[in-house]
C-alpha positions in Angstrom: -36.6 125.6 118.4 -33.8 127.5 120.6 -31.1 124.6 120.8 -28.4 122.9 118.8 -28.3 119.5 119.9 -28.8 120.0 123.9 -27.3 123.6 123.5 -29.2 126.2 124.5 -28.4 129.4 122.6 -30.7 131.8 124.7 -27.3 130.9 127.0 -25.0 132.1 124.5 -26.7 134.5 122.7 -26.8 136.5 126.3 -23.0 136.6 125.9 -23.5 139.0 122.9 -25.8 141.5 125.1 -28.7 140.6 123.1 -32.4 139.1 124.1 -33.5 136.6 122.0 -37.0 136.6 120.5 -36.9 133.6 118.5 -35.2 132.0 115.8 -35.4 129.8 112.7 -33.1 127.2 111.9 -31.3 127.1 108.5 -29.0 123.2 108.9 -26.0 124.5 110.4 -27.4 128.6 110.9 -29.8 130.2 113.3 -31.5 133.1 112.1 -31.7 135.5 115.4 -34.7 137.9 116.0 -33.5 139.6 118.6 -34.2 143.0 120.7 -31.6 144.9 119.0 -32.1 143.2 115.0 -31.7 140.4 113.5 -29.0 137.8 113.4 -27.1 134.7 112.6 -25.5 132.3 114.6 -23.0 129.6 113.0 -21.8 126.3 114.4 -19.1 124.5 113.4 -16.1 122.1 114.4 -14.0 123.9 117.1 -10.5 122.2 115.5 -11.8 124.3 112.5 -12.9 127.5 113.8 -9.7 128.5 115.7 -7.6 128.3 112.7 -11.0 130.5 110.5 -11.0 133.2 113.4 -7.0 133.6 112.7 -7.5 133.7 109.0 -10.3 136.3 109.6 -8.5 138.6 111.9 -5.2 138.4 109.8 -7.7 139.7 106.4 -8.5 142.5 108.7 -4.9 143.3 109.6 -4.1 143.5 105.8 -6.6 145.8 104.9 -9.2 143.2 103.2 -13.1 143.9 104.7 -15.0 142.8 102.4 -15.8 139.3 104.7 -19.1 139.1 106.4 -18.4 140.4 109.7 -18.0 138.6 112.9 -19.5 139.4 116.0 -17.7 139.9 119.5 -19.1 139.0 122.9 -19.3 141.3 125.5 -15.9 139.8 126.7 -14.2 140.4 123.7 -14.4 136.7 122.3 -15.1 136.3 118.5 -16.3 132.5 118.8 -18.3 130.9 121.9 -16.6 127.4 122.6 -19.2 124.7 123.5 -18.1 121.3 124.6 -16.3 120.5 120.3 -18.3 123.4 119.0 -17.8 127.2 118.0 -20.8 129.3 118.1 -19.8 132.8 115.8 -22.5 135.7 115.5 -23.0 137.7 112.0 -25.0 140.2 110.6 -28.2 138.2 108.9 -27.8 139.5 105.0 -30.9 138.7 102.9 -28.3 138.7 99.7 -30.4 141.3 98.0 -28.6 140.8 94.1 -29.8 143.0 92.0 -28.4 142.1 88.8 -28.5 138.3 88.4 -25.8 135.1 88.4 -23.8 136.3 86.0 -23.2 140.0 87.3 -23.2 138.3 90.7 -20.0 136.3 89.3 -18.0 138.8 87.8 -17.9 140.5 91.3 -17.3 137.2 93.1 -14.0 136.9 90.9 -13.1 140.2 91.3 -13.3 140.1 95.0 -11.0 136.7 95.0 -8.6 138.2 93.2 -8.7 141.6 95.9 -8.6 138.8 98.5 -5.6 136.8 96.4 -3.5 140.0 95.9 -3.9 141.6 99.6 -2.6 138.2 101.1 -0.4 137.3 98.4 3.3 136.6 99.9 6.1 134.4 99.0 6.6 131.3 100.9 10.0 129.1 100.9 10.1 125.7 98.7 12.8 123.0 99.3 14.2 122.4 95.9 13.8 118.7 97.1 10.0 119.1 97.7 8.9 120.6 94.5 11.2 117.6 92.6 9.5 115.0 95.0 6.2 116.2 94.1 7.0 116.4 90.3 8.5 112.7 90.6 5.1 111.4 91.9 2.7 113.3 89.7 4.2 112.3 86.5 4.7 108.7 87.6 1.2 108.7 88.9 -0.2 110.0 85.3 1.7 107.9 83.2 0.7 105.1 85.1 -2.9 105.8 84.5 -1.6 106.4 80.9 -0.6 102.7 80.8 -3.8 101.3 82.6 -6.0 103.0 80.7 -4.0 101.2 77.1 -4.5 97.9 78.7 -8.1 98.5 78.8 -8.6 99.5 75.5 -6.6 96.2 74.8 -9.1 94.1 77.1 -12.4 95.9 75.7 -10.8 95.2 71.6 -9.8 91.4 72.7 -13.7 90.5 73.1 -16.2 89.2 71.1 -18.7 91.7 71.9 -18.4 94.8 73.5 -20.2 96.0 75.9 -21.9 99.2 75.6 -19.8 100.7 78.0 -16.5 99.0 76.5 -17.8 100.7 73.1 -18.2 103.8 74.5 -14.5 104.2 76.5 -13.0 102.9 73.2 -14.6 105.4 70.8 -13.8 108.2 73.5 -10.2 106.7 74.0 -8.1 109.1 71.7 -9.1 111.7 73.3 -8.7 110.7 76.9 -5.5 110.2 75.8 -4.7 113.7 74.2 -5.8 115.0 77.1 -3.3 113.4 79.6 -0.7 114.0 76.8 -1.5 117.9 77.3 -1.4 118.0 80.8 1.9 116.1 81.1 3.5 118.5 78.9 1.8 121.8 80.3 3.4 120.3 84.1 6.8 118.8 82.5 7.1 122.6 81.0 6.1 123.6 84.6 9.0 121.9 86.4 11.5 123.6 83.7 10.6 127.0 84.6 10.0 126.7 88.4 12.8 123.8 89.1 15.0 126.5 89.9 13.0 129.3 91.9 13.2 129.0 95.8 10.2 130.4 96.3 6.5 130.3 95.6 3.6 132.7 96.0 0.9 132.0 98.2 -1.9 133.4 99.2 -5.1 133.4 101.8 -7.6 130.8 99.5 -11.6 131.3 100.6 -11.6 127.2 100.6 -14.8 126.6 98.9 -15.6 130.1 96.8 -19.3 129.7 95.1 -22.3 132.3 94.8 -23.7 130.9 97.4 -21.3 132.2 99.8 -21.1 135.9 98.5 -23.6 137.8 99.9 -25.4 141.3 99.0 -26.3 143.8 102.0 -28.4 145.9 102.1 -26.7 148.8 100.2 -25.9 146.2 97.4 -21.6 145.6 98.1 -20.9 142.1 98.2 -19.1 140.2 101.1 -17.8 137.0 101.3 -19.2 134.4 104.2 -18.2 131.0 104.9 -14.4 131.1 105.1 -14.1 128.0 107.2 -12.3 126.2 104.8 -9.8 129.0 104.4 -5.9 128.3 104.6 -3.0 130.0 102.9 -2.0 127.9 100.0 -1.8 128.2 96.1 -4.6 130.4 94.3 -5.5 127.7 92.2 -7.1 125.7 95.3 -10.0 128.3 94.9 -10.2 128.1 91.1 -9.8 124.6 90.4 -12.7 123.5 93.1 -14.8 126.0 91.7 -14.5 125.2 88.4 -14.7 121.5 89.1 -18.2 122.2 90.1 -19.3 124.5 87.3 -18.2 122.6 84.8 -19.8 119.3 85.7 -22.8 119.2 83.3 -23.8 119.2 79.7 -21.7 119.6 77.0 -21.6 123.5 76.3 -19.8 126.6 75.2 -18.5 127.5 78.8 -17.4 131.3 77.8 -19.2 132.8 81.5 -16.4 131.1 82.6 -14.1 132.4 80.2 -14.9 136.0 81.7 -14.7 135.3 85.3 -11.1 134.2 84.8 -10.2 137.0 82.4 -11.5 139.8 85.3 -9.6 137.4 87.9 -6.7 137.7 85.9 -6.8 141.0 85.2 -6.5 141.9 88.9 -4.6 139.2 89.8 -2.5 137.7 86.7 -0.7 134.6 87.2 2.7 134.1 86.4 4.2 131.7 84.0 4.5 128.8 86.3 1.3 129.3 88.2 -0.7 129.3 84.4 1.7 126.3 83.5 0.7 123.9 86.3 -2.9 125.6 86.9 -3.8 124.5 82.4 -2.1 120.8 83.8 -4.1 120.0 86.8 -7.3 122.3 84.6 -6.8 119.6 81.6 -5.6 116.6 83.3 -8.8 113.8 82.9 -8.7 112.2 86.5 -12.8 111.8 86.6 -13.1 109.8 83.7 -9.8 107.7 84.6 -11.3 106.7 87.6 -14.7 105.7 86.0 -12.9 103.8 83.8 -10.6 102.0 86.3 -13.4 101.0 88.4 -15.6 99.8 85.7 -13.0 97.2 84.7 -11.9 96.3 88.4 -15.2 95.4 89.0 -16.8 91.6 88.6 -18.8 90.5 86.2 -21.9 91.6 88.4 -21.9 95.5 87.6 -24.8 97.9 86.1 -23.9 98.6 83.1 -26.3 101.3 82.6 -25.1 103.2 85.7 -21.5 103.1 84.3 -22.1 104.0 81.3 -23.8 107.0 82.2 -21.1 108.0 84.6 -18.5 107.5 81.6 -20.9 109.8 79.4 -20.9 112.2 82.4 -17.1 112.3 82.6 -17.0 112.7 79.2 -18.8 115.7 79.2 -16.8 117.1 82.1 -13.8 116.5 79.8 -15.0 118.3 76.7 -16.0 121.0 79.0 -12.9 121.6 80.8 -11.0 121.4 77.2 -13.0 124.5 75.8 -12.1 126.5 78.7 -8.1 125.1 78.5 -8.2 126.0 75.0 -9.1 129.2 74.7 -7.1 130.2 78.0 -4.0 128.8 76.2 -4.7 131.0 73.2 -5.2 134.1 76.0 -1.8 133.4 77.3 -0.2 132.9 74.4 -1.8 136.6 72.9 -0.3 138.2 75.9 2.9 136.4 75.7 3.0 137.8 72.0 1.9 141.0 73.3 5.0 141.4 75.7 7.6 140.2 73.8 9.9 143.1 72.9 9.6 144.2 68.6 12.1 142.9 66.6 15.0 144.7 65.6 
């Protein structure tokens, strides 16, 4: 197969200088076997992949390679334009890992924090803007605060519970200590950043996973996929990524635990960026939601279903806690640690 849809990419793999053999197709990726190696050509939304180019060639600019390169045309272009499309060519990397997930982590978190601190810059915020957002976020949580007591009241004013009305009351005290926590972590936020002017940004990968670091073949790791990337807060990679790897069983989640300490360690956060990233980190917005639409819903609802998305969200919880918990205790040792002696 040699098209996407209707487009021929013998057409536009000739704009690189190369002959095409033949290719595979991987979803959105053709692997190239071309006269001169092989390849891989991307496609993706052209309203995206203006803004990705910029991102790319501005991480060059600063010094940061360590991004799957990008191919230019003969013409000098880095991305083919097709009717809505971008076509971009890159090396084909067979992600040769020699030393398993978890090494394969560490490095990943190592190279966001390279990528955080090369791009790093501080960006202007409207004293009004950072109050307007604090005004909404807390009112927001505390009304899910006060939903979530009204269902408890609802589930203890029947007969018999159901067994997913059992369930959300028995796990309701600690729902509940966890919003408490993460209203405090971002009301202690707003006290120490209410009065700064500025922020730190940086350039954030978008959507940072192993999948999308890549081994060549002399073992150095690159980043690919950047299409998502924007400049923004360094906790938009984290908090995704976490998001994803903590959604499973209840379990001691101290991989995690390490990949934050070596992304800290290159790239440590200050007081107000720890503050609001343990809030958002703690704050129990999966299991709210479960919760809400459970009791929103008619009398015609399977049970089963929702009560295995509660147990789910549950889990999510208690993982996300362990990992809150012991980076509080981190912070606070190092807040100990540089705190002048006495005397």
């Amino acid at each position: 197969m040699t098209n996407y849809h209707g487009t021929d990419i013998h057409s536009i793999v000739e704009l690189y200088g190369l002959h095409l053999k033949f290719s595979e197709r991987y979803g959105r990726v053709h692997k190239l076997y071309t006269d001169k190696g092989t390849f891989a050509l991307k496609k993706i939304k052209a309203n995206h992949g203006i803004d990705f180019l910029q991102y790319i060639q501005l991480l060059y600019q600063r010094g940061y390679h360590r991004i799957v390169p990008i191919y230019p045309t003969m013409d000098g272009r880095y991305g083919v334009l097709v009717k809505d499309s971008l076509y971009y060519l890159m090396p084909w990397l067979d992600d040769r890992e020699r030393e398993g997930h978890t090494k394969k982590s560490q490095e990943l978190f190592r190279e966001l924090a390279r990528l955080h601190t090369i791009s790093a810059k501080e960006v202007e915020v409207a004293e009004h803007d950072r109050k307007e957002h604090y005004d909404l976020t807390v009112a927001r949580w505390e009304k899910e605060k006060e939903a979530l007591e009204q269902y408890v009241e609802r589930a203890e004013q029947v007969w018999y519970m159901s067994p997913f009305q059992l369930l959300f009351c028995t796990f309701y005290h600690e729902i509940t200590l966890a919003q408490n926590y993460s209203i405090r972590k971002f009301n202690e936020w707003y006290e120490v950043s209410k009065e700064q002017t500025k922020a730190r940004s940086v350039i954030v990968h978008g959507k940072i996973s192993p999948e999308h670091f890549l081994y060549n073949e002399n073992g150095a790791g690159y980043f690919a996929n950047l299409e998502m990337a924007r400049t923004a807060s360094p906790i938009h990679d984290l908090l995704p990524f976490l998001s994803r790897t903590l959604d499973t069983y209840p379990r001691r989640f101290d991989d995690g635990l390490e990949w934050l300490s070596i992304y800290f360690r290159y790239f440590p956060f200050r007081k107000d960026e720890m503050l609001l990233f343990l809030s958002y980190l703690a704050h129990p917005e999966r299991i709210f939601k479960v919760v809400e639409k459970y009791f929103s819903a008619g009398g015609d609802k399977n049970e089963y279903k929702f009560v295995r998305q509660l147990q789910k969200q549950y889990w999510y919880m208690k993982n996300t806690e362990y990992l809150v918990m012991n980076l509080e205790e981190m912070e606070q040792r190092n807040n100990e640690a540089s705190d002048p002696p006495p005397g």
